[in-house]
VOPAGU-2260 file (C-alpha; in pm, 1 decimal, decimal comma):
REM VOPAGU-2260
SITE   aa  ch    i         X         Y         Z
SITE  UNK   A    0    1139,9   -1080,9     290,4
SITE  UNK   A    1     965,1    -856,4      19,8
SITE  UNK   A    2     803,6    -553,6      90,9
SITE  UNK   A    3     434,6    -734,0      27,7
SITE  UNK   A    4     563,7   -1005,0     242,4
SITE  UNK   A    5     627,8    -771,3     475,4
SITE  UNK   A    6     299,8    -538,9     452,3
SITE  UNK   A    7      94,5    -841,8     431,2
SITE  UNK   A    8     260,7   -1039,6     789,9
SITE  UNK   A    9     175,6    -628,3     975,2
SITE  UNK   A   10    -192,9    -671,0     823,4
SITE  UNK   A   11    -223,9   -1042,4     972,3
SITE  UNK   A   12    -120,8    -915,1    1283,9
SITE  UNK   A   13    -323,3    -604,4    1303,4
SITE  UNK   A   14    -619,6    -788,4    1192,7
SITE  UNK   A   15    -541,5   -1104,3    1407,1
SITE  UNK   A   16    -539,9    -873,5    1698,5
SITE  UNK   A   17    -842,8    -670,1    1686,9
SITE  UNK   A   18   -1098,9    -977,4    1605,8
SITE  UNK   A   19   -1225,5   -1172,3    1899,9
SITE  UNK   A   20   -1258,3   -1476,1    1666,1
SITE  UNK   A   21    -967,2   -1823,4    1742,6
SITE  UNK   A   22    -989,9   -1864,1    1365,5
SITE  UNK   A   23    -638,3   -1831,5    1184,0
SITE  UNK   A   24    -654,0   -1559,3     896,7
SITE  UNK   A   25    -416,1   -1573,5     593,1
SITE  UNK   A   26    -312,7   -1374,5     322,6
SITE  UNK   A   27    -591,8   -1478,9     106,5
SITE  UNK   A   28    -870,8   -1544,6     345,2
SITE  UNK   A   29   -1179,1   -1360,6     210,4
SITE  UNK   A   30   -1195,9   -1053,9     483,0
SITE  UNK   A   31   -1542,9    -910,5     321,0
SITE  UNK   A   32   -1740,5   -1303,2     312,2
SITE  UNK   A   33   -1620,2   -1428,1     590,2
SITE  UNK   A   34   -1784,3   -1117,9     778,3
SITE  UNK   A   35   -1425,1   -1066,3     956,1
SITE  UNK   A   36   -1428,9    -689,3     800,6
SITE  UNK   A   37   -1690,5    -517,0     976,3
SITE  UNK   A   38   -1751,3    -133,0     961,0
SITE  UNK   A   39   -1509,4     -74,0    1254,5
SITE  UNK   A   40   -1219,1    -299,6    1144,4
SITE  UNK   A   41   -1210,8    -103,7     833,9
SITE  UNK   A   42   -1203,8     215,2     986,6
SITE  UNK   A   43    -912,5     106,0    1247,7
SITE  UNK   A   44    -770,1     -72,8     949,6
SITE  UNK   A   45    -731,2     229,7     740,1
SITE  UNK   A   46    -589,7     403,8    1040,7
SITE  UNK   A   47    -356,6     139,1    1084,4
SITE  UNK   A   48    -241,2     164,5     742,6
SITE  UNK   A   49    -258,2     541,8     710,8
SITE  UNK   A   50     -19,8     583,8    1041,5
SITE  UNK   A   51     199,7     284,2     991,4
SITE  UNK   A   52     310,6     361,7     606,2
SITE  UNK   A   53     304,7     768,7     424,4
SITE  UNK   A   54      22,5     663,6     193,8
SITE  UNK   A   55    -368,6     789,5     242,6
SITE  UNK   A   56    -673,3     587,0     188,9
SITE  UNK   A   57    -937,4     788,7      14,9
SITE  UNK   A   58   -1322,6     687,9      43,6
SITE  UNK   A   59   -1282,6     565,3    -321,6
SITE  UNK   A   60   -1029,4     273,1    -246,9
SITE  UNK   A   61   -1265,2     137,5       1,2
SITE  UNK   A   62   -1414,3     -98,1    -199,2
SITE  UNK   A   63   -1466,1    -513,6    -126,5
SITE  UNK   A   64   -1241,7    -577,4    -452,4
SITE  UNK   A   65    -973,0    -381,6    -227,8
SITE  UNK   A   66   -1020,2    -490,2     108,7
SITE  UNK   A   67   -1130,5    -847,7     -20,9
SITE  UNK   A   68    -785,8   -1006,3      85,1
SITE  UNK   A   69    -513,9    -889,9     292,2
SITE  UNK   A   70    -273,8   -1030,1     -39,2
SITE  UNK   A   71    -477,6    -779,4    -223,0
SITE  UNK   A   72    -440,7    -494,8      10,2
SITE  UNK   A   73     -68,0    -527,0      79,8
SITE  UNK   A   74     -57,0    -510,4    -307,9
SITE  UNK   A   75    -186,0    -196,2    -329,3
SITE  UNK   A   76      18,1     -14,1     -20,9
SITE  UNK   A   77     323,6    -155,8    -188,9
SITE  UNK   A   78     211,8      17,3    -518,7
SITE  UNK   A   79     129,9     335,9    -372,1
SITE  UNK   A   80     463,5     362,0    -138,3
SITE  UNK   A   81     696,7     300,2    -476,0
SITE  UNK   A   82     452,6     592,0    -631,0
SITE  UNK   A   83     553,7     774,8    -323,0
SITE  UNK   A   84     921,5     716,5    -338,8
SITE  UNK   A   85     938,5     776,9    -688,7
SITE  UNK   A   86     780,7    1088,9    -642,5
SITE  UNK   A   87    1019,4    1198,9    -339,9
């Protein structure tokens, strides 16, 4: 499994886990219309991310373009951990 693959299955199950909702969530299920991503969810969600893989989450990546889709979001961790290992 890819390293997306991978980021974007811990996401699901992060996310899966913290809403009350039965509803089943998928890589591209719209997080910020669907009203799944509340203020909270983003904030343990960054957390999540933040302890979970060495990359940081600054105030100006919080945006619904990047936290539209978990697809989208795994993207970008992906991105930043090769600009991390590169950089190692």
């Amino acid at each position: 499994m890819g390293r997306v693959l991978q980021i974007q299955q811990d996401l699901l199950h992060f996310i899966s886990s913290q809403i009350a909702r039965s509803e089943v969530i998928g890589a591209e299920t719209d997080l910020v219309t669907s009203g799944i991503l509340d203020s909270m969810l983003i904030v343990d969600l960054i957390a999540h991310i933040e302890s979970t893989y060495p990359v940081r989450i600054d105030s100006t990546d919080i945006t619904p373009a990047a936290f539209q889709n978990v697809a989208r979001l795994a993207t970008m961790i992906s991105e930043r951990l090769s600009h991390h290992t590169q950089a190692a």
